[in-house]
C-alpha positions in Angstrom: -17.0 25.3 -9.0 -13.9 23.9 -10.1 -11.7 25.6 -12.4 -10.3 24.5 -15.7 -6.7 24.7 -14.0 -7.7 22.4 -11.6 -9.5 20.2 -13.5 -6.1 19.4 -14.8 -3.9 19.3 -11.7 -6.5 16.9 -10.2 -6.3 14.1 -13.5 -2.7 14.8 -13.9 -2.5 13.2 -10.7 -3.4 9.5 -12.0 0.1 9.7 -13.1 3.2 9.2 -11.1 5.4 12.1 -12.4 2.9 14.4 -12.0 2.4 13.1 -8.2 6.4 13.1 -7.7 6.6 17.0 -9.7 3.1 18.4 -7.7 4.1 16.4 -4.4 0.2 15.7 -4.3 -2.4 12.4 -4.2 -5.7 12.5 -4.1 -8.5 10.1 -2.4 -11.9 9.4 -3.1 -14.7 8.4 -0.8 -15.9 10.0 2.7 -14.4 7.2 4.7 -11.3 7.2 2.6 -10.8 10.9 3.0 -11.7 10.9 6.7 -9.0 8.2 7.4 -6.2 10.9 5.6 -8.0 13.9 8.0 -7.8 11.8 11.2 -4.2 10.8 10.0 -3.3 14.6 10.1 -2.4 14.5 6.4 -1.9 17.7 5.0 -4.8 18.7 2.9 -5.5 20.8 0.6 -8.8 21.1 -1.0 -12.3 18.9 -0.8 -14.6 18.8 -3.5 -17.9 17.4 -3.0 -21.3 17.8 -4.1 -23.0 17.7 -1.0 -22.8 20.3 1.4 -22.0 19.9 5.0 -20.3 16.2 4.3 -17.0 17.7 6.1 -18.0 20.1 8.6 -14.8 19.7 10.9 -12.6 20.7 8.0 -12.2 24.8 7.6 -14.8 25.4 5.0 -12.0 27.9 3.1 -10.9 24.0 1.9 -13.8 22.9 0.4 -15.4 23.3 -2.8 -18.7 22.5 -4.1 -18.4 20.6 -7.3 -21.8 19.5 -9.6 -22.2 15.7 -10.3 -20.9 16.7 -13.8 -17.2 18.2 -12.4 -16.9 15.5 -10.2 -16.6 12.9 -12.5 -14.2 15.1 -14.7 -11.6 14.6 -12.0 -12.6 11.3 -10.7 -10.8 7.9 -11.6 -13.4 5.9 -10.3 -15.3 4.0 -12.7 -18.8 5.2 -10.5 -17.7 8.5 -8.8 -18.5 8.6 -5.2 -20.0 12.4 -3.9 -16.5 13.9 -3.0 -12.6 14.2 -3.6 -9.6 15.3 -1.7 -6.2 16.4 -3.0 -3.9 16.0 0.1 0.4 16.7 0.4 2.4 13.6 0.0 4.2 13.4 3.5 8.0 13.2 3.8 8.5 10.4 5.6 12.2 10.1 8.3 13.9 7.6 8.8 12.5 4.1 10.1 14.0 1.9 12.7 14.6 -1.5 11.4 12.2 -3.8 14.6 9.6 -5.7 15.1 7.8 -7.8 11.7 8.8 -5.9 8.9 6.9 -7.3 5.4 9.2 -6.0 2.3 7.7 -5.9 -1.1 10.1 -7.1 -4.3 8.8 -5.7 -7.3 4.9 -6.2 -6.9 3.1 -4.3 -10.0 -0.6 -4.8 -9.3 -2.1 -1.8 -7.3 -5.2 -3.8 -6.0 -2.3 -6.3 -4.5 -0.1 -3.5 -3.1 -3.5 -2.0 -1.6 -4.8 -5.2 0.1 -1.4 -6.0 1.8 -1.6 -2.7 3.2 -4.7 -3.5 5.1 -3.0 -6.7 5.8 0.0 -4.7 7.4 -2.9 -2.8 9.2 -4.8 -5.4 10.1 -1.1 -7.4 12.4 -0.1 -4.9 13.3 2.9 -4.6 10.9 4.1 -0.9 10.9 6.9 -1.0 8.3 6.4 -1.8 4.8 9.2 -1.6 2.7 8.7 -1.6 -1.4 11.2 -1.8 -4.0 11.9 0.6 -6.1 10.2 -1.4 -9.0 6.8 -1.5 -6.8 3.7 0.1 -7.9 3.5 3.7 -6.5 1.7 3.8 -3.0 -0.1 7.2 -4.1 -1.8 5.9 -7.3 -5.0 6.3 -7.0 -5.9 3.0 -7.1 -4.0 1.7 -4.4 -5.2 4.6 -1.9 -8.7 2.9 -3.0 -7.6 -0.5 -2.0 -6.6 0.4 1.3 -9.6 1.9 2.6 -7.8 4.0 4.6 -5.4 1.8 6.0 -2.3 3.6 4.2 -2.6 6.1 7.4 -1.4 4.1 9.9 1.0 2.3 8.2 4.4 3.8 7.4 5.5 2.5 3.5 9.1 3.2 2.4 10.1 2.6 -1.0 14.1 1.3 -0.5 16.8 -0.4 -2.1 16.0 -3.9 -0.9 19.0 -5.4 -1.4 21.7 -3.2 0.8 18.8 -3.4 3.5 18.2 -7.1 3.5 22.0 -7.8 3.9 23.0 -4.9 6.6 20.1 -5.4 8.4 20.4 -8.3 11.8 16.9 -9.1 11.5 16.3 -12.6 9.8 15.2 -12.5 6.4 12.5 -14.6 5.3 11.4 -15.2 2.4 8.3 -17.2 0.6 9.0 -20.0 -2.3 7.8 -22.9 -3.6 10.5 -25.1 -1.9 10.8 -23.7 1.2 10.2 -25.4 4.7 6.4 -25.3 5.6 5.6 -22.1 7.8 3.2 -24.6 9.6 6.5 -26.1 11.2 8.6 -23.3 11.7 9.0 -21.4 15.3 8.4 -17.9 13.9 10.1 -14.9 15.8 8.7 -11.9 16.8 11.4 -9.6 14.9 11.8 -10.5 11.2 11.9 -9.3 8.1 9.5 -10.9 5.5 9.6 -10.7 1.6 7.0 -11.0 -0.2 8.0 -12.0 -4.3 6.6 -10.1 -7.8 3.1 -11.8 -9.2 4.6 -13.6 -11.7 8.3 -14.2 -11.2 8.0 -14.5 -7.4 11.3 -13.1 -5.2 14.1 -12.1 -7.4 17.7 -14.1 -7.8 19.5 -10.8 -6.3 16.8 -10.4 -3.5 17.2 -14.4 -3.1 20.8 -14.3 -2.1 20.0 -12.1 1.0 17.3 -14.5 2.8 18.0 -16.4 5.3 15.1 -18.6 6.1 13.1 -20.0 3.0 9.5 -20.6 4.5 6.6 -21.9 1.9 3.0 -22.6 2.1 2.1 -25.7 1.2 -0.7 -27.1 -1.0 -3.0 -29.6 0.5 -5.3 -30.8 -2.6 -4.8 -34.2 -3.9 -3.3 -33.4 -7.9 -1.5 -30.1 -6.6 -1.5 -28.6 -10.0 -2.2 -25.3 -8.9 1.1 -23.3 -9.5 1.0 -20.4 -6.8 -1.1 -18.0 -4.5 -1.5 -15.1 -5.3 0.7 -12.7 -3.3 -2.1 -10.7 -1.5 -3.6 -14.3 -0.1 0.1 -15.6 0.6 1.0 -12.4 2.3 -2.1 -13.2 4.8 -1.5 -17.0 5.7 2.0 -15.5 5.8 1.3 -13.0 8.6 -1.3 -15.1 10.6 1.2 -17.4 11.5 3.7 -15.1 12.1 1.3 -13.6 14.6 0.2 -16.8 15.8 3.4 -18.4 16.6 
């Protein structure tokens, strides 16, 4: 049985104060949670309504929940059969190498969810956001990722001071840049990724030193821009190609 207490703990948690005060997340889903437990995130209680779903984990950290609690806590439209409230790790320092994708000011959490599997996916480590980026821990992003936000480390940074100290080269997408298709991509770069609707921003613009674009193939070419999920993808295929 959950109590009324934690009833609200858990919902407080679809909010990014609460999150930052609590230093908590939660995830939803069996495979979701089982990525977090093979990660060796730090948990700290399942609820679930069907017994024996987590029989590795010490059974002093779960809770049995009716159908009835669970969707009192749970943000899913549908609520799945369980939910885990896990510690937010601290993360060290990160070593500026290999393909490094950095995020300016992306606001959509399905989009900042799906790059993360695309991170996960080539082998990108790193993924540096803005400080204007949708929160890595809201609940719909940890969704998204379908577990993929274990194995990838995401740091949320002051772009700018990184972009111009760093001795990677900066790449960055536009309408006008040179195609990727024709470019000798390097192993070691640093790529950035623009916002939905306002693409990569004047101050972020000045630090790039390669402008790369994807170009458009159909006949009227009316169609004004990817989308920055699908963009980030074609990006990082060729980047892994080349």
């Amino acid at each position: 049985m959950v109590s009324k207490n934690q009833i609200k703990l858990i919902t407080s948690l679809q909010q990014k104060k609460y999150r930052n005060q609590h230093q908590l997340f939660f995830a939803e889903t069996k495979k979701v949670i089982d990525e977090f437990l093979d990660a060796q995130f730090e948990l700290v209680q399942i609820y679930t309504t069907q017994e024996g779903l987590f029989s590795q984990v010490n059974q002093s950290k779960i809770c049995a929940i009716s159908e009835t609690e669970l969707k009192k806590i749970s943000a899913l439209v549908t609520p799945n059969e369980c939910l885990a409230v896990f510690k937010i790790p601290v993360h060290a320092s990160f070593e500026a190498k290999g393909l490094i994708v950095a995020l300016d000011d992306i606001r959509d959490p399905g989009n900042l969810g799906t790059i993360i599997r695309l991170c996960d996916w080539f082998g990108v480590e790193t993924l540096l956001c803005s400080k204007e980026t949708v929160d890595v821990y809201n609940p719909k992003v940890i969704q998204s990722t379908m577990g993929s936000i274990s194995r990838v480390k995401v740091i949320y940074e002051d772009l700018i001071p990184f972009l111009k100290e760093t001795k990677l080269p900066v790449y960055g997408t536009f309408m006008d840049g040179a195609t990727i298709y024709a470019e000798k991509l390097p192993e070691d770069a640093v790529v950035v990724m623009g916002n939905e609707a306002n693409g990569i921003s004047p101050e972020v613009e000045l630090a790039v030193t390669k402008r790369i674009a994807i170009p458009r193939f159909g006949n009227i070419q009316k169609t004004e821009s990817l989308n920055v999920a699908t963009a980030t993808a074609i990006t990082l295929s060729e980047f892994r190609r080349n």
